[in-house]
BAFI-3210 file (N, C-alpha, C; in Angstrom, 3 decimals, decimal comma, padded with zeros to 6 digits):
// residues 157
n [1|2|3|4|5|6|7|8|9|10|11|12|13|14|15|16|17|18|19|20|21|22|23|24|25|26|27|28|29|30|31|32|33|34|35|36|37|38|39|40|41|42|43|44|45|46|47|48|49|50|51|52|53|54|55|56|57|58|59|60|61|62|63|64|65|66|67|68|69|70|71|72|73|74|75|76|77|78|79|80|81|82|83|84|85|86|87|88|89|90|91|92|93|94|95|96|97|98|99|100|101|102|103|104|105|106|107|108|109|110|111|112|113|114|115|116|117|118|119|120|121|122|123|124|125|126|127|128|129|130|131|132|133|134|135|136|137|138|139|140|141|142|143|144|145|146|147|148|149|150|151|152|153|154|155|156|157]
n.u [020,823|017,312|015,222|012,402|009,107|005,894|003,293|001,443|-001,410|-003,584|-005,798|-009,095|-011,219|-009,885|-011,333|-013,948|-017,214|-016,941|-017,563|-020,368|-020,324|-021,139|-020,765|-019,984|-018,772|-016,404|-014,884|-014,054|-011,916|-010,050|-010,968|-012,616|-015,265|-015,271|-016,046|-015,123|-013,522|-011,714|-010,306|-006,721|-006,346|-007,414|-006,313|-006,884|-006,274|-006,613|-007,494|-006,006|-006,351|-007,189|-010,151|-013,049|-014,862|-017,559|-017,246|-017,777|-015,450|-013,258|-010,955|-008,513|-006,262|-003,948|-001,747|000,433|002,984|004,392|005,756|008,510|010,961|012,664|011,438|008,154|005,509|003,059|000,248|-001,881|-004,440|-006,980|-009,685|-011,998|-015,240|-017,455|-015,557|-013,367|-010,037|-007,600|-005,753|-002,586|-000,537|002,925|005,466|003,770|002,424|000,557|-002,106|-002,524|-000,026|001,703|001,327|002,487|005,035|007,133|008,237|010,510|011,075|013,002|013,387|014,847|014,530|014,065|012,850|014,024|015,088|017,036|017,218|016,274|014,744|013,803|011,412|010,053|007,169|006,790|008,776|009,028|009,205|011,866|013,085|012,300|013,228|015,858|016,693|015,732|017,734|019,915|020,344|019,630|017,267|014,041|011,405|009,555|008,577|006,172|005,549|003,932|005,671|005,552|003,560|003,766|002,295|001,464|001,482|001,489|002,660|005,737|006,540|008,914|009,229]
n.v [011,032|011,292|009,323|008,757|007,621|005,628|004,980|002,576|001,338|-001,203|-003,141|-002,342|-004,981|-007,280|-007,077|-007,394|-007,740|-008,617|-006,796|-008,090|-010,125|-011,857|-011,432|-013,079|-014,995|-013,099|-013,894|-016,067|-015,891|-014,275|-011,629|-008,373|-006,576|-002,632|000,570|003,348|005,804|007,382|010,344|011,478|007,641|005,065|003,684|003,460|000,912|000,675|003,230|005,163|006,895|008,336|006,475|008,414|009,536|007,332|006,293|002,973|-000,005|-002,706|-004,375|-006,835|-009,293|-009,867|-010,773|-008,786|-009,098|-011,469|-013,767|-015,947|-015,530|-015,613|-013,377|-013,016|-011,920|-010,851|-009,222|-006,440|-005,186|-002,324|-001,890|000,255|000,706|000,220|001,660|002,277|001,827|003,917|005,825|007,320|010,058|009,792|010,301|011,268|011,891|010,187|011,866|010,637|009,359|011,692|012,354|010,821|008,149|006,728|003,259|002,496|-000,217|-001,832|-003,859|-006,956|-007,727|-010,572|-010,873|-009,787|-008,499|-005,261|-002,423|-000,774|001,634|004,711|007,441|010,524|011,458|013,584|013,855|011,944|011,318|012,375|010,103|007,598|008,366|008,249|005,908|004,650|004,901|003,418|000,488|-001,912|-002,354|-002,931|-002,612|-000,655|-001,149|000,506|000,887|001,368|002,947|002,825|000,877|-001,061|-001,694|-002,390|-000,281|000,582|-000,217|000,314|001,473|001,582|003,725]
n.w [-013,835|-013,125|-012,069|-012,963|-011,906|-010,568|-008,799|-007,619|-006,804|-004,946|-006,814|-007,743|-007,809|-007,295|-004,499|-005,141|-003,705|-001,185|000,307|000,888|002,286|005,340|008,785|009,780|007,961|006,608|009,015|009,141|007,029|008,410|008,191|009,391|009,178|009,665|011,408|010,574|012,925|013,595|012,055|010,389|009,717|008,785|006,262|002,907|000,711|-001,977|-003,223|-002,218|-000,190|002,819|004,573|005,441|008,416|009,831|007,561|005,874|006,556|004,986|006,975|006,823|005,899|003,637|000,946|-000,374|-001,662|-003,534|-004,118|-005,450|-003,653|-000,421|000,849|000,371|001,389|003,635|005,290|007,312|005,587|005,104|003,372|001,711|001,031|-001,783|-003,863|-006,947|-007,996|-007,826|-010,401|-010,688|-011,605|-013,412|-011,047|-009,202|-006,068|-003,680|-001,408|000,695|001,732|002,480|004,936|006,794|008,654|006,105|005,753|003,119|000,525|-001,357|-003,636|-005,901|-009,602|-008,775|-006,417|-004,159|-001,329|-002,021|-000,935|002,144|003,511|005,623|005,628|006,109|005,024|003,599|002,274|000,750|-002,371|-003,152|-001,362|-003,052|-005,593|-004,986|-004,116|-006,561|-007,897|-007,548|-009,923|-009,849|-008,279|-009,098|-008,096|-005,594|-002,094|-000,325|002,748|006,160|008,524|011,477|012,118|010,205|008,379|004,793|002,124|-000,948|-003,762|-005,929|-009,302|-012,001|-014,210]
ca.u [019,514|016,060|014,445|010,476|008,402|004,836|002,980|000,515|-002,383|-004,461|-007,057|-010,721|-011,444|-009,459|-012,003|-015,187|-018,061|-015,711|-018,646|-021,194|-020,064|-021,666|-018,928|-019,585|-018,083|-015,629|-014,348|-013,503|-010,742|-009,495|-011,239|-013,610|-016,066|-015,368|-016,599|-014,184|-014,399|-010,939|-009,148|-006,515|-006,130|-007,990|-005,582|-007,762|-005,428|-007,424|-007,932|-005,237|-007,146|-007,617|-011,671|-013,753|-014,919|-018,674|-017,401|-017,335|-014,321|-013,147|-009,808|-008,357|-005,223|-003,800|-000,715|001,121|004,351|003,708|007,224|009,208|011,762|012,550|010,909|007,024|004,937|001,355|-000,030|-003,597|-005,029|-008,010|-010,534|-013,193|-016,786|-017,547|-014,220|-012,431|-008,796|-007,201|-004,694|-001,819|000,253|004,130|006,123|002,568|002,245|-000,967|-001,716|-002,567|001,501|002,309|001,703|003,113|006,062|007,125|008,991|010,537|011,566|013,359|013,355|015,305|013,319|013,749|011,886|015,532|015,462|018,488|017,737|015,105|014,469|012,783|011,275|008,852|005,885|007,017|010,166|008,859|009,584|013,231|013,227|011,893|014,231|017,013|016,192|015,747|019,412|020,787|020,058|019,599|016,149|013,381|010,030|009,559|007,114|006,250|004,566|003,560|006,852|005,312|002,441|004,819|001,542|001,618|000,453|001,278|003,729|006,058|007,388|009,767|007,897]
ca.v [011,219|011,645|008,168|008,464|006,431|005,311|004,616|001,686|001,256|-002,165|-003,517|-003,305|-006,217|-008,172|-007,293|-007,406|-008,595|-008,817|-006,548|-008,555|-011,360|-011,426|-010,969|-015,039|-015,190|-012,557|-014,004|-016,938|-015,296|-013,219|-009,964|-007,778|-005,054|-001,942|001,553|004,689|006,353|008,804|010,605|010,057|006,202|004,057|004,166|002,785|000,569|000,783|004,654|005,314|007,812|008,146|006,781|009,540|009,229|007,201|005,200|001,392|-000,306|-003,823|-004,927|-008,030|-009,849|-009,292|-011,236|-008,217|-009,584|-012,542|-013,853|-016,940|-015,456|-015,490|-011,900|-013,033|-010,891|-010,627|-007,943|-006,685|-003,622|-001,825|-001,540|001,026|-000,407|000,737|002,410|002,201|001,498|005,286|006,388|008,526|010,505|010,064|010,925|011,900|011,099|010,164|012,529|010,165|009,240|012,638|012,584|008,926|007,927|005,487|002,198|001,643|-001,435|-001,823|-005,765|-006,836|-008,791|-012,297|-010,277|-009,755|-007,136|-004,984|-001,839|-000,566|002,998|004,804|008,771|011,176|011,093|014,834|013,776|010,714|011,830|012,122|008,731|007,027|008,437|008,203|004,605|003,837|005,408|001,654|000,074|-003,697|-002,072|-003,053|-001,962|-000,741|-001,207|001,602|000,297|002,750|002,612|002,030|-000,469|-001,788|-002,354|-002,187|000,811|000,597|-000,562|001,466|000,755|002,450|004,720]
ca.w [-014,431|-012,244|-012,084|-013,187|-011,324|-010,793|-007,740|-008,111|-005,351|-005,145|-008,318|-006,473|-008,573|-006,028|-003,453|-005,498|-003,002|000,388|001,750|000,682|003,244|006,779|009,824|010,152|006,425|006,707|010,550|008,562|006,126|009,228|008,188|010,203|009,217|010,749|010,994|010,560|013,561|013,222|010,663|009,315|010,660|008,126|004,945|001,928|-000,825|-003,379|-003,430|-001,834|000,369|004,185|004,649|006,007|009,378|009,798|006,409|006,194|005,400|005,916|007,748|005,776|005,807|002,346|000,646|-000,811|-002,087|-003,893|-004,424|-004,616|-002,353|000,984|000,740|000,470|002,501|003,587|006,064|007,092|005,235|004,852|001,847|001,203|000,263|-003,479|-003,799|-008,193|-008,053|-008,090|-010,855|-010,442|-013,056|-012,852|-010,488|-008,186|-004,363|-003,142|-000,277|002,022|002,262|002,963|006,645|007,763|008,606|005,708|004,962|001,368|000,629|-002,646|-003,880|-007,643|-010,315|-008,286|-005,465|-003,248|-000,781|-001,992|000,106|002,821|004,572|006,177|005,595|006,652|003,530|002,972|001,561|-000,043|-003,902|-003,044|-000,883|-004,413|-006,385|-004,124|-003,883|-007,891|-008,197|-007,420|-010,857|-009,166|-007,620|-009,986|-007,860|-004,310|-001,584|000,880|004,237|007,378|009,345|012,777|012,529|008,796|007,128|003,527|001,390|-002,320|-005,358|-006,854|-010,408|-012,404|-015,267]
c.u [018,432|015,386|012,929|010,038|006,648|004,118|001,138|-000,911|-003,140|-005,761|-008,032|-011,274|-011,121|-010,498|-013,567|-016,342|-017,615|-017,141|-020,396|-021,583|-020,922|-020,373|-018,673|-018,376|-016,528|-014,135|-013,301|-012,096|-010,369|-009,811|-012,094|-014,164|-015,738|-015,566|-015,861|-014,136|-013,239|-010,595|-008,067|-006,508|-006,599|-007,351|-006,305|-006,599|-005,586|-007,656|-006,679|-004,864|-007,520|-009,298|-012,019|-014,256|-016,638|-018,388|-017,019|-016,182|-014,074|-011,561|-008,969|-007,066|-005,078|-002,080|-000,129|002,535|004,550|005,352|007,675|010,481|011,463|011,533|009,441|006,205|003,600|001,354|-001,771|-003,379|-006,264|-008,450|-011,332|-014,107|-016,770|-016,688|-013,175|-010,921|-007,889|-006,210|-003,926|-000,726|001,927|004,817|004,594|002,652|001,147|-001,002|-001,986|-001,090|002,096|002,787|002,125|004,853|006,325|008,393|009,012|011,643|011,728|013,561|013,562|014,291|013,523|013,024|013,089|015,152|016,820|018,549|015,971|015,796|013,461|012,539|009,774|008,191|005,871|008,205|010,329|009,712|011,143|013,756|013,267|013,314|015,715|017,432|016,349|016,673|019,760|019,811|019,252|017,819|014,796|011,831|010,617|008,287|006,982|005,342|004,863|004,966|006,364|004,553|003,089|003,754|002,013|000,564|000,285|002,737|004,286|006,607|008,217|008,836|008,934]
c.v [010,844|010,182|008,819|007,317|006,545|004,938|003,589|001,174|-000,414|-001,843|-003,657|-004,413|-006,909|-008,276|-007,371|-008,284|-009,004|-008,123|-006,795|-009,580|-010,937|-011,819|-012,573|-015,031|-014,248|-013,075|-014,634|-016,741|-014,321|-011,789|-009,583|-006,923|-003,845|-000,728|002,910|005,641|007,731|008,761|011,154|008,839|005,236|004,241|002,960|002,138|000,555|002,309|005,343|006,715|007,412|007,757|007,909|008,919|008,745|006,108|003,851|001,167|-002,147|-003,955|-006,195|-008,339|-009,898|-009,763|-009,918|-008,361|-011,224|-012,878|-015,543|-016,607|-015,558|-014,292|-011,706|-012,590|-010,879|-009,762|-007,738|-005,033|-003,270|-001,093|-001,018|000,600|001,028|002,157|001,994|002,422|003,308|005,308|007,596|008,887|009,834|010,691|011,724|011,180|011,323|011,335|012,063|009,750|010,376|012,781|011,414|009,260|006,514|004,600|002,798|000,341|-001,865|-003,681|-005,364|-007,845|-010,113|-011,832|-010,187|-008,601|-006,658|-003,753|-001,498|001,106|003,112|006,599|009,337|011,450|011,982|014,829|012,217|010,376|011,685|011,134|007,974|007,302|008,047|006,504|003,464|004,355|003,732|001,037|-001,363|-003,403|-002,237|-002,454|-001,835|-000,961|-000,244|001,028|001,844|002,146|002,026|001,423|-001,255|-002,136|-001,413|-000,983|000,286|-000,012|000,732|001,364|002,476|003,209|004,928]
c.w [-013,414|-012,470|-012,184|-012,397|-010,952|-009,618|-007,887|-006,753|-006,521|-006,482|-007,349|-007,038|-007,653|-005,216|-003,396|-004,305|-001,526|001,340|001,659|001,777|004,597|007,607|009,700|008,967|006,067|007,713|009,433|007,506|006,687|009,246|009,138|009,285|009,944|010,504|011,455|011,812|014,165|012,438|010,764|009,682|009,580|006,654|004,006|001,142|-001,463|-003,798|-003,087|-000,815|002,082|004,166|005,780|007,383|009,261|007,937|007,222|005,411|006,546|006,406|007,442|006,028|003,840|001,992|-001,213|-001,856|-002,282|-004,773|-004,360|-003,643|-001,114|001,142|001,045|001,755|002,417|004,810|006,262|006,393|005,355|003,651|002,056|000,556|-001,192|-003,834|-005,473|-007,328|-008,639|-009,498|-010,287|-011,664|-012,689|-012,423|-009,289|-006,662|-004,111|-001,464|000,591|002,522|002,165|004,523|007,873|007,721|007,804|005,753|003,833|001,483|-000,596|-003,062|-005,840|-008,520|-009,764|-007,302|-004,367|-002,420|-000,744|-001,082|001,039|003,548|004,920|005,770|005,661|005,061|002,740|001,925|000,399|-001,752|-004,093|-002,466|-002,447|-005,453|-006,184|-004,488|-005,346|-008,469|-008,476|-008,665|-010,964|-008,847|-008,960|-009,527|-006,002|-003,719|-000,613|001,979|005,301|008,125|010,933|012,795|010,899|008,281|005,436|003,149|-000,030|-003,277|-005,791|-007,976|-010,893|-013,965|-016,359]
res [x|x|x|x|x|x|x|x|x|x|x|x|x|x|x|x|x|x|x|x|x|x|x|x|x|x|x|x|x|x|x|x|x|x|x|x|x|x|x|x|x|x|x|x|x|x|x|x|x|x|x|x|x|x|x|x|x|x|x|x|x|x|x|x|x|x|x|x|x|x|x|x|x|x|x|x|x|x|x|x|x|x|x|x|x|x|x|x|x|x|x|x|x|x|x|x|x|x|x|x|x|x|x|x|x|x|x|x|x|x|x|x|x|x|x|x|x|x|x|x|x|x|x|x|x|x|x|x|x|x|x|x|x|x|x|x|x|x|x|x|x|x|x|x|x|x|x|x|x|x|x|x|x|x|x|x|x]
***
């Protein structure tokens, strides 16, 4: 049977006011300001959308995987200034993970890593599924395969 699943991008709530800060205020919690200046390259988490080129976005260190396991993970990402928290239907791929090369990284409800790959963003849909075959797998995480930052959540639907 076809596993359903759900693809969950960052709450902008989290980042309410981040670009309110001045760089002093930002330095301080490792982020930067910075200003888009190719595309694709700047992958938004909250939108889950490449920013446009000439947008602001900030650069942040970002504790992703909030675990008591060994497993706990943080990473830097990038947020889009006055950017809502996207939806997606089930079973939808954002099209900004079409053209990466991704991580998945399957972890069980104690947060375990039971499996990890890797696949081109075209084939994503069948990675996922492939992936929420093994019953043990309770959510995945997809990260960019060569710089391993984090993109998004994936639950089961």
């Amino acid at each position: 049977m076809k596993a359903n699943f759900k693809i969950k991008p960052l709450e902008h709530t989290e980042f309410l006011g981040l670009f309110d800060l001045t760089d002093s205020e930002l330095e301080k919690i490792g982020a930067i300001k910075m200003t888009v200046d190719k595309f694709p390259g700047f992958p938004c988490r909250i939108s889950l959308e490449d920013a446009e080129i000439g947008e602001e976005v900030i650069l942040l260190p970002y504790s992703h995987h909030k675990t008591a396991s060994p497993y706990q993970a943080s990473g830097p990402i990038f947020v889009r200034k006055r950017i809502a928290t996207s939806t997606f239907e089930t079973n939808q791929i954002p099209h900004m993970l079409h053209h990466r090369l991704l991580s998945l990284r399957g972890y069980d409800q104690n947060g375990i890593m039971k499996e990890a790959s890797v696949t081109e963003g075209n084939t994503l849909e069948e990675s996922i599924i492939r992936t929420f075959e093994n019953e043990k797998i309770a959510y995945i995480h997809i990260h960019n395969a060569r710089p391993g930052c984090y993109n998004c959540l994936v639950e089961r639907a």
